[in-house]
TISE-831339 format. One line per field, with one value per residue (C-alpha): residue number from 0; residue in three letters; x, y, z. Coordinates in pm, whole numbers, plus 32768, in hexadecimal, padded with zeros to 4 digits. Layout:
TISE-831339
pos = [NUM  ...]
code = [ALA  ...]
xx = [X  ...]
yy = [Y  ...]
zz = [Z  ...]
end
This chain:
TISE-831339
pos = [0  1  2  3  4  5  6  7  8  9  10  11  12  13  14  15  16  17  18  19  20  21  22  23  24  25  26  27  28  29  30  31  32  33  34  35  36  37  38  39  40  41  42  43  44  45  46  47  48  49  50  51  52  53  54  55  56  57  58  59  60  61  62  63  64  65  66  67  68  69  70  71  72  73  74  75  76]
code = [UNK  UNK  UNK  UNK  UNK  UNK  UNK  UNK  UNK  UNK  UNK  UNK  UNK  UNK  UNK  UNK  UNK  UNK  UNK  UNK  UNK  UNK  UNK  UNK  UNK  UNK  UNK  UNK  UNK  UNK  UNK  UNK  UNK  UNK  UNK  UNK  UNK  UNK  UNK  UNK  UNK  UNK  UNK  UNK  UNK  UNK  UNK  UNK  UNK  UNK  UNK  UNK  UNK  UNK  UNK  UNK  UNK  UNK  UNK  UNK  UNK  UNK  UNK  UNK  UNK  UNK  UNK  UNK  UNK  UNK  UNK  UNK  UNK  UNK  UNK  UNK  UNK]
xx = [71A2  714C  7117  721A  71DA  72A7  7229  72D9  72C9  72D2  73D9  73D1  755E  75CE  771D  7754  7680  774B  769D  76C8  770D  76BE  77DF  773A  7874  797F  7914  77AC  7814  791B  7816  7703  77F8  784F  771C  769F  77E3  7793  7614  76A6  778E  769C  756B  76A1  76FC  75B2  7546  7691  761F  74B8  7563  7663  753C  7462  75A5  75BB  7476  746D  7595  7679  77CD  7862  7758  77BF  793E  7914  783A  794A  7A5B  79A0  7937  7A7E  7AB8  7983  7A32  7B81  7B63]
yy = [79BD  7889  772A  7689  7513  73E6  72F1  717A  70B9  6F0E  6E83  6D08  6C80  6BC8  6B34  69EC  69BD  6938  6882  6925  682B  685F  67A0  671F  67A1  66F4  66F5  66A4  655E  650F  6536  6475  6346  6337  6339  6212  6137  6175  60E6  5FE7  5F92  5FAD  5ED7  5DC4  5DA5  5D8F  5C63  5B9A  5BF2  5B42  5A3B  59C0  59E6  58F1  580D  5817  57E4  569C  562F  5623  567C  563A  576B  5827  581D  587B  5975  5A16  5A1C  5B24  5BC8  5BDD  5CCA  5DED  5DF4  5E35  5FC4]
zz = [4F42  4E66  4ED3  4E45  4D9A  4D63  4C74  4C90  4B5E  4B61  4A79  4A86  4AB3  4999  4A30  4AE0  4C00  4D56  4E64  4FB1  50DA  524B  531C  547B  557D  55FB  5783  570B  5666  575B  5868  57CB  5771  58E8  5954  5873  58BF  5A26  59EF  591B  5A3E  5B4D  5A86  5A2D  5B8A  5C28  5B2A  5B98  5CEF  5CAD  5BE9  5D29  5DE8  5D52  5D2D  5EB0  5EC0  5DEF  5E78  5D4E  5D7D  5C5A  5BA2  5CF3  5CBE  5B5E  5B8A  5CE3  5C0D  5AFB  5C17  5C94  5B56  5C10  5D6B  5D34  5D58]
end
């Protein structure tokens, strides 16, 4: 029996070319956004920390009551 041969032959495309897209997934983007909103959260409510810290320690409590009531805003849960 004879081999049998397939020869493939290159024609360029000459219609419109489209631009393929790769979506990133739903649960991959949800996932990442909650992640960086809770560093977000955490680094904002550490520096407020510091911040009435250092007005307690200076002994300014007008900075202090200021600064208590945004905190206010990271301890409600």
């Amino acid at each position: 029996m004879k081999k049998q041969k397939i020869v493939y032959r290159y024609v360029p495309y000459q219609g419109i070319t489209i631009h393929a897209r790769k979506e990133i997934p739903f649960e991959l983007q949800l996932s990442s956004r909650l992640l960086l909103d809770e560093i977000c959260f955490n680094w904002n409510k550490e520096r407020l920390e510091r911040a009435i810290n250092t007005s307690i320690d200076a002994g300014n409590k007008e900075v202090f009551l200021a600064l208590s009531e945004q905190y206010r805003q990271y301890i409600w849960e």
